[in-house]
N, C-alpha and C positions, 0 to 999 in steps of 0.2 A: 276357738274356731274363728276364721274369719267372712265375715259378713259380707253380702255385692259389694258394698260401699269400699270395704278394704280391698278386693279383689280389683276393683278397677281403677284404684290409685295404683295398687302394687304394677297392673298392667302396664299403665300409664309411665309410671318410673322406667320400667324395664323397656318400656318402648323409647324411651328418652336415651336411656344407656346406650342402647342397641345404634341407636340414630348416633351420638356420640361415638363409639367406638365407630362406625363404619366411618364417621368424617376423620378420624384420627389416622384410619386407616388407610384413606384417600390422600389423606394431606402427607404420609408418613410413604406415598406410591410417587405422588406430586413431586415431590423433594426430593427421590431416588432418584429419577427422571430428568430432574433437573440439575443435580448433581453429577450424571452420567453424562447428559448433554455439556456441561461445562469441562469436562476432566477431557472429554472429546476435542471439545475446542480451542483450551490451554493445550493440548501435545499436535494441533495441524501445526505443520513445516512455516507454515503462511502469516501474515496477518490476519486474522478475522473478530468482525462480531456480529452480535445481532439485535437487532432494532425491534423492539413493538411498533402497534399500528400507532402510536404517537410520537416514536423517533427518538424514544429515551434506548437508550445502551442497558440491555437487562443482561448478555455475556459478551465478555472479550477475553482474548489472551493475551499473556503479558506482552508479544511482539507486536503487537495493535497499541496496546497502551504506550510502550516505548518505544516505536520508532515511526509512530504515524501521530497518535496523539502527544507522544514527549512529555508525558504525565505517569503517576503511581497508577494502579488501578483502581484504590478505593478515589481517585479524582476521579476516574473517568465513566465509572459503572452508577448507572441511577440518573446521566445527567443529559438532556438531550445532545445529539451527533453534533448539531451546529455550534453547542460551546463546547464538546469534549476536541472536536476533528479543526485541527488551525487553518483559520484563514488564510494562511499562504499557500496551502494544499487547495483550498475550495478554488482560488482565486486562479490557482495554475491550469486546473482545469477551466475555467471559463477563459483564459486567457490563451488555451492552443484550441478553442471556438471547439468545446464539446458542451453539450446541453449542462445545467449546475447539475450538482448535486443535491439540490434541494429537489430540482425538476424529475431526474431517475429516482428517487427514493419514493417522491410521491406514486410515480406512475406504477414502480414496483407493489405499493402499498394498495393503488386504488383500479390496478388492472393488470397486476401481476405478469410486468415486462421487465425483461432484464437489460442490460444495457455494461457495455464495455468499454470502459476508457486505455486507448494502451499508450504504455512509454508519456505518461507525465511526469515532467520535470519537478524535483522535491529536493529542494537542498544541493547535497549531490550526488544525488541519486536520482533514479529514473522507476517508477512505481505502473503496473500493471494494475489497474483497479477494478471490479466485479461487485456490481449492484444485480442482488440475489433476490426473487421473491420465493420466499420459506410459504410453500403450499398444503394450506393447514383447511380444514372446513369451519372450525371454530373459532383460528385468531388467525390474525395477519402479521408476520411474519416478513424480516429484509434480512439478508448475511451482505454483510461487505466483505469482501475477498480481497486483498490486497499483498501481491507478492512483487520482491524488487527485481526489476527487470534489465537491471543497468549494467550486468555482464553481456549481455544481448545487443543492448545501444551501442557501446563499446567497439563486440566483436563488427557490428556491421559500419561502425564511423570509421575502424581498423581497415576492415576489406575498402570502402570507398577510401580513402586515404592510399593505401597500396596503390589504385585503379589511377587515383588520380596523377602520383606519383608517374606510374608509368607512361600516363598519354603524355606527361607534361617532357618525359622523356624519348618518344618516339615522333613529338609534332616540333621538339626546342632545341632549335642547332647552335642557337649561341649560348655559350657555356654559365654566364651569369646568370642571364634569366633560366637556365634550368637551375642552377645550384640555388636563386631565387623561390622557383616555384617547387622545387623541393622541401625547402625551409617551412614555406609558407602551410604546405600540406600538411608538413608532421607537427605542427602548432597550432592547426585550424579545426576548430571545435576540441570533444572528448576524446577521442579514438586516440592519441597515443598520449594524452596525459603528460603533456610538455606545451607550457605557455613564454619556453625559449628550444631555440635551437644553433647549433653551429655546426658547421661543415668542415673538415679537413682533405687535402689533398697532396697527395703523395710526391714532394719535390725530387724529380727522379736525377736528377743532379747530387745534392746533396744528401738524396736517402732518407728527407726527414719528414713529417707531418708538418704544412704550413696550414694556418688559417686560411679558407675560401672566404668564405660568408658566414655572419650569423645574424641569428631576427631577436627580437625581445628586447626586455629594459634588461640596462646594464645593472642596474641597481636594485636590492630589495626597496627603495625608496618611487622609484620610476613605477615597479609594478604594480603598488597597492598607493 
């Protein structure tokens, strides 16, 4: 038979177990949770990750990893944003006079505002950026949102370029400076993706294409 004395160790045990399995339980809910939250995050379309309220990277997906940070992801997860995210990303945004990203991450963290960078220059690329505050009662929470926006840049350097094209053709009666200001149009910034251009016009004598005008280096030498 067992005595109080064994009855309230045995208690005691069973209360220990019991406390045990329910943490086993929690941690094994914990981990579902956050394995769902990551599986979510690896298949958005987007860049994305998420920051603790200390700014370490606890998920990303692999298009955050490689094409924003330019890293594996076992670099980039576990290590604060400011070494995982390169300085020439941080530096472009402070350089087209948008608040850093130190400044929106903080504010995101310590008074949950969000804040939008759009069409930064990356490379060659043009990145739409979203500093997210994840609204949680017991942690603080940041997503960075980052999708490339550089078909968009593009279409509208494309539409001004048309526009400009036209005026330069409806205001320029002398034939060079328009064949000029044509050249100069379709070679000036992204929008049609030519850093030469040349002109032909139709010699109606001999029926053939002559050179008008052309802009740029003659040379792979001259260009670079």
């Amino acid at each position: 038979a067992f005595d109080e004395q064994d009855l309230q160790m045995t208690q005691a045990v069973s209360d220990q177990v019991a406390h045990a399995m329910e943490a086993i339980a929690h941690f094994k809910h914990v981990r579902i949770l956050q394995e769902l939250n990551e599986q979510i995050v690896e298949n958005l379309p987007h860049a994305v990750a998420l920051l603790d309220e200390r700014g370490i990277l606890i998920i990303s997906n692999e298009q955050f990893c490689r094409e924003v940070c330019r890293s594996p992801k076992e670099a980039v997860i576990s290590r604060h944003w400011k070494e995982a995210i390169p300085d020439k990303l941080q530096r472009s945004i402070t350089d087209n006079h948008f608040p850093s990203l130190e400044e929106t991450i903080a504010a995101a963290i310590e008074h949950r505002q969000d804040f939008f960078y759009p069409e930064i220059p990356y490379g060659d690329v043009w990145l739409d950026i979203r500093v997210i505050p994840i609204r949680s009662a017991q942690q603080h929470r940041v997503m960075i949102h980052i999708r490339d926006a550089s078909l968009r840049v593009r279409r509208i350097y494309q539409l001004e370029t048309i526009m400009a094209i036209a005026q330069a053709m409806e205001i320029t009666f002398e034939l060079n400076r328009l064949l000029y200001s044509i050249l100069t149009a379709a070679t000036a910034g992204p929008g049609l993706g030519f850093n030469r251009a040349i002109l032909f016009l139709i010699d109606k004598s001999s029926k053939v294409l002559r050179t008008a005008m052309a802009v740029g280096p003659l040379t792979a030498e001259e260009a670079y």
